[in-house]
C-alpha positions in Angstrom: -28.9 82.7 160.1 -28.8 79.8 157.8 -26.0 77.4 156.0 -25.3 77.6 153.0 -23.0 76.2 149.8 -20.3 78.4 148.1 -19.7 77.2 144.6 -16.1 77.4 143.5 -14.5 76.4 140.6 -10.6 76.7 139.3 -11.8 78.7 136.4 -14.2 81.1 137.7 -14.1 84.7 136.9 -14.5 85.8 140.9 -11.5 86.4 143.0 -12.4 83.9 145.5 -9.6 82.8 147.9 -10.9 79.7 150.0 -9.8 80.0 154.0 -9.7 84.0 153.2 -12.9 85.3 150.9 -15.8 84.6 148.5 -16.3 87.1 145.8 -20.0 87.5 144.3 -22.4 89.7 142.0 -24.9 91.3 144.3 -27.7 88.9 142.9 -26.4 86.7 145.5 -26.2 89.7 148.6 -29.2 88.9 150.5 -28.5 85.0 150.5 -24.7 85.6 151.6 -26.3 88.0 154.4 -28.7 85.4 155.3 -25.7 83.2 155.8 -23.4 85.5 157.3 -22.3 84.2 160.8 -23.2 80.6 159.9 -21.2 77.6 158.1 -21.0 77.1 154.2 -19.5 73.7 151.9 -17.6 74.5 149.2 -18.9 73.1 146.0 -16.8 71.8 142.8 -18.9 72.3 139.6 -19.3 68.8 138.0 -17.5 70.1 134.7 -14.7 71.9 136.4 -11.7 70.4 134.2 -8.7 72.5 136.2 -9.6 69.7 139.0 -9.4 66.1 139.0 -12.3 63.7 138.1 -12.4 62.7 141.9 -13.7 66.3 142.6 -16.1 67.3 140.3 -19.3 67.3 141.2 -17.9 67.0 144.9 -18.1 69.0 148.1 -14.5 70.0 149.0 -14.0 71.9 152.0 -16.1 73.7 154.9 -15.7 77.5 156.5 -17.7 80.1 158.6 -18.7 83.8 156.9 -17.8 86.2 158.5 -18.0 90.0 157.3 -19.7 91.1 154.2 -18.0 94.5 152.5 -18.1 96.1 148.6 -15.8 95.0 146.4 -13.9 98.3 145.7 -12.6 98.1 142.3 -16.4 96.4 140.8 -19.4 97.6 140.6 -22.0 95.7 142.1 -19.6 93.0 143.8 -18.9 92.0 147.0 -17.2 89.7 149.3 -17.6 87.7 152.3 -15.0 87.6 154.9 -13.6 83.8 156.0 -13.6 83.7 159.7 -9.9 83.0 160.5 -9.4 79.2 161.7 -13.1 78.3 160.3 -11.6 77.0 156.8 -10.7 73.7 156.7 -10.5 71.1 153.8 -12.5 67.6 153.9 -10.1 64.5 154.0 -11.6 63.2 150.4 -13.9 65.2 148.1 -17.8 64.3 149.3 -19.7 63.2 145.8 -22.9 65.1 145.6 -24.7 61.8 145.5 -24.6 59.6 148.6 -26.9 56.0 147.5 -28.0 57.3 144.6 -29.5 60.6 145.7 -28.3 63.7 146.4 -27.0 65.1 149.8 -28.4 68.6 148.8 -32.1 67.8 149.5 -33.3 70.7 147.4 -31.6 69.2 144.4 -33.5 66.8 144.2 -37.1 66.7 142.7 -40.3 65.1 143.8 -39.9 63.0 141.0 -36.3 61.9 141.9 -35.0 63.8 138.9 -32.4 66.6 139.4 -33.4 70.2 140.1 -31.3 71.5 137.2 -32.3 75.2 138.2 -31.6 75.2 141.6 -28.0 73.7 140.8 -27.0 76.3 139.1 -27.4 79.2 141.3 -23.6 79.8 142.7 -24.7 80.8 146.5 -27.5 78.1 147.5 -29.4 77.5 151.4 -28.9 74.0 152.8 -30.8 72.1 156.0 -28.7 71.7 159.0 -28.8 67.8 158.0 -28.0 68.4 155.2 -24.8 70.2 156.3 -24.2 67.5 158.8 -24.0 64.9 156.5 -21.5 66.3 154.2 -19.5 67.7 157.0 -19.9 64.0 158.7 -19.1 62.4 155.2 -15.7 64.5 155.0 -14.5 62.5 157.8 -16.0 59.7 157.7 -14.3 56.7 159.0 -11.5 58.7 160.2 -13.3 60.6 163.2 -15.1 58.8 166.1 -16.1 62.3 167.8 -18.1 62.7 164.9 -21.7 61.4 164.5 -22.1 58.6 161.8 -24.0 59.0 159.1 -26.6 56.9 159.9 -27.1 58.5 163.5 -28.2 61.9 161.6 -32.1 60.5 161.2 -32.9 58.3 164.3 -34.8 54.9 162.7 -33.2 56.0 159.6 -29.9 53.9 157.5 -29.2 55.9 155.6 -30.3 59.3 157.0 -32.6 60.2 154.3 -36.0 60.7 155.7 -37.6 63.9 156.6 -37.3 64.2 160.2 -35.6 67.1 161.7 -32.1 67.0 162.9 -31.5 66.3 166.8 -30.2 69.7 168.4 -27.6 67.9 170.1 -25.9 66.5 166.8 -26.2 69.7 164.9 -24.7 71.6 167.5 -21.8 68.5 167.8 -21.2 68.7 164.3 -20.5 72.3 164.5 -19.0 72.3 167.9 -16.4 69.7 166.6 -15.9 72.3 163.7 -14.0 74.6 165.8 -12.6 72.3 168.3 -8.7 72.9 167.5 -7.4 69.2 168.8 -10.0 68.0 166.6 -8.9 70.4 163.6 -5.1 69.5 163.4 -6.0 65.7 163.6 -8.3 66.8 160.2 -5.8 69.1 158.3 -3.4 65.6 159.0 -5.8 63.6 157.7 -6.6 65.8 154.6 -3.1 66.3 153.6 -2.1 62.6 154.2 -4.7 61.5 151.9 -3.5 64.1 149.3 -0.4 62.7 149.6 -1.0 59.0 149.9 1.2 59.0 153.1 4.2 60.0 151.1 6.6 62.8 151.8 6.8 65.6 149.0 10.1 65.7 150.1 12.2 62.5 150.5 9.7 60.1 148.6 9.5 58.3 152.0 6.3 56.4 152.6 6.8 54.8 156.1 3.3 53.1 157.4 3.3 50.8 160.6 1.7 47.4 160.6 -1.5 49.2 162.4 -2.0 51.7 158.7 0.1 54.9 161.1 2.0 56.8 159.0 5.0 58.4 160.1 4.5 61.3 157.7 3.0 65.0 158.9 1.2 67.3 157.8 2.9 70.8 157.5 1.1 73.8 156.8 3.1 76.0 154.3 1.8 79.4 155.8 1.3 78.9 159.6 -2.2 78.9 161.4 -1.1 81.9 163.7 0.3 83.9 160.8 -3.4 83.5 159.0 -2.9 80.1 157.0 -5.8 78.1 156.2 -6.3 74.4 157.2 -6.7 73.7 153.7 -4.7 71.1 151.3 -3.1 73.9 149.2 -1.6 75.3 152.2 -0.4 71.7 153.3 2.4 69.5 152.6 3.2 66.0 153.8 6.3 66.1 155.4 8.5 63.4 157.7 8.9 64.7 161.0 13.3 65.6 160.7 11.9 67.2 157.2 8.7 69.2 158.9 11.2 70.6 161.7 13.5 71.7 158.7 10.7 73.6 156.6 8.9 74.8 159.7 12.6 76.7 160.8 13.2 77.5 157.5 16.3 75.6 156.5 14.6 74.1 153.0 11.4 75.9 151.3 10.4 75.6 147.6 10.6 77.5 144.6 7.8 78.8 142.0 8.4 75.4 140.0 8.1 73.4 143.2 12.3 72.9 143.4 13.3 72.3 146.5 15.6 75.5 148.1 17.9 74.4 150.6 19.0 77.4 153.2 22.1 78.8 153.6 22.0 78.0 157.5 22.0 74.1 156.9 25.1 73.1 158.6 24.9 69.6 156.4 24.1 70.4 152.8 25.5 67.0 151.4 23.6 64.9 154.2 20.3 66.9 153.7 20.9 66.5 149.6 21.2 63.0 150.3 17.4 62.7 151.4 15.5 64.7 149.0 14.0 63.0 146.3 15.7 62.7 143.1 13.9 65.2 141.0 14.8 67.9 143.6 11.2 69.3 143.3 8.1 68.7 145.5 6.9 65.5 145.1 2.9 66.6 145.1 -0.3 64.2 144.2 0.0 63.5 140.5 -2.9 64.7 138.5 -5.0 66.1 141.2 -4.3 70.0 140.8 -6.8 71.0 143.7 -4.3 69.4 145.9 -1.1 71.3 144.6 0.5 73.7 146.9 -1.1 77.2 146.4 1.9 79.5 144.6 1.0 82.7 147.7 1.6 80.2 150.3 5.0 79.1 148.9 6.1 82.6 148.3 4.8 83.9 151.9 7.2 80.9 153.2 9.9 82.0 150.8 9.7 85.4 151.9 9.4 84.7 155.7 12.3 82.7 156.0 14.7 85.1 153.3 14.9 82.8 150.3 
C-alpha cells in the first residue's frame, strides 16, 4: 500500500463524488490499486475557475480507498470506493507550496524548478511525510493532538529534509484520522471557517471574548445515513436553529430558500429569526464551500418537504 493524491476539479469530465467515489481512465488502475486500502489528498488544479482563488492550486480534503470496481456504462473506466466516515474536509485549503517549496516532494526538481510532468498526472504517489504535512497543515493551529509541523523531521524547522518519517507520527497522523471525537471537532472547524462563524440561517455571528463561537456545524445528510464530513454537506447553524434542521422543521430549497415545515407550532416567531433574504446565507464567492444540491434534496426528501 501507498498514499496517494486524487486530483479533482469542479469541471472535470469524471463522475467523481468526494466522501463517496473517484472515477478514472484505466491508465491510472495500477496506481489506484497500489493505493487502495491507504489514504489520498484531494487536489484542486491551480486553474480550476468553478473554485475560489483561495483553492486553486490547494489540497482540500483527505479520504481512505476503499473498493475498486468497473465503471459499467464506460469502457475502460473505473472507480474507487470512499471508505464511509474516511472523507473529511481540511479547515482551509493547504497551498501546494509551504516556504517556498512544494509539499509534494516529487514536484519538485533537483534544480528547485517544478516537475511540470509529474503535476499533471491526475492519480499521483506521495511519502508518508509528505501526507503528514498536508494532513497536519489542514489543521494546523486548531488541533493540539496533532503533531506540528515542525515535529515531522526531528532537527528540522521546517520539516523539509530527507530523513524518514518517525513510525509513531505517521501512524498518529493517521490514527487521529479516524478517531471520531477528533473528526466532529474537524468537520466544526471546517464548516465554521467556511462560514466565518456566521449562521446561514439567522445571520447571527455570536463569538465569546475567548474567539468561541456559539455557531455549529450541521451536517445536511447525517454521518449514519452515509453523509460525508465534508463542507458541502455542512452548514453553520446556531444551536435552537441546528435542533430545528436536524428534526426537520426548516430545510432548504434548490435556490437555497429557506422551507419552513408545516409541524412548526411558531411560524411567525421562527420567521422572525431567519435572515432577511429568506435564503441560506452561504460563504460569498467561494463555490467549493456551497451546500452540495444531493444533500439538500436527500434532507428535503427525508423530512417530506
Amino acid at each position: 500500500m501507498t498514499k496517494g493524491v486524487l486530483v479533482h476539479g469542479g469541471n472535470s469530465k469524471y463522475d467523481d463524488e468526494p466522501g463517496s467515489h473517484y472515477h478514472f481512465p484505466k491508465r491510472y488502475l495500477r496506481r489506484m490499486e497500489a493505493i487502495q486500502n491507504d489514504w489520498v489528498v484531494y487536489f484542486t488544479p491551480v486553474k480550476d475557475l468553478t473554485v475560489s482563488p483561495l483553492s486553486r492550486g490547494a489540497y482540500s480534503g483527505v479520504a481512505k480507498i476503499g473498493a475498486i470496481r468497473p465503471d459499467p456504462a464506460g469502457t475502460d473506466l473505473f472507480y474507487a470506493d470512499i471508505v464511509p466516515e474516511t472523507y473529511a474536509s481540511f479547515a482551509r485549503p493547504v497551498s501546494r507550496l509551504f516556504e517556498d517549496r512544494f509539499l509534494e516532494t516529487n514536484l519538485q526538481k533537483a534544480d528547485g524548478k517544478a516537475n511540470t510532468g509529474h503535476a499533471l498526472q491526475a492519480v499521483r504517489y506521495i511519502s508518508d511525510i509528505d501526507f503528514a504535512r498536508i494532513v497536519s497543515l489542514g489543521w494546523q493551529n486548531e488541533e493540539a493532538e496533532l503533531p506540528r509541523i515542525d515535529q515531522l523531521n526531528e532537527g528540522s524547522i521546517s520539516g523539509f529534509d530527507d530523513e524518514p518519517i518517525p513510525f509513531q507520527v505517521e501512524r498518529k497522523v493517521v490514527s487521529s484520522l479516524q478517531n471520531k471525537t477528533l473528526r466532529d471537532r474537524r468537520f466544526r472547524l471546517s464548516v465554521l471557517n467556511a462560514y466565518d462563524k456566521k449562521c446561514a440561517v439567522t445571520g447571527w455571528r455570536f463569538v465569546n471574548g475567548g474567539g468561541r463561537a456559539e455557531v455549529e456545524g450541521a451536517h445536511i445528510k447525517p454521518v449514519e445515513h452515509g453523509g460525508p464530513d465534508s463542507i458541502k454537506n455542512g452548514l453553520a447553524l446556531s444551536g435552537t436553529v441546528h435542533w430545528m434542521f436536524d428534526r426537520g422543521l426548516i430545510s432548504a430549497g434548490e435556490g437555497g430558500e429557506i422551507l419552513i415545515s408545516r409541524k412548526v407550532n411558531d411560524v411567525d416567531g421562527l420567521k422572525a429569526i431567519i435572515n432577511p433574504t429568506g435564503c441560506l446565507l452561504v460563504p460569498e464567492n467561494k463555490p467549493e464551500f456551497h451546500p452540495h444540491p444531493r444533500f439538500l434534496a436527500w434532507h428535503r426528501g427525508w423530512h417530506g418537504f
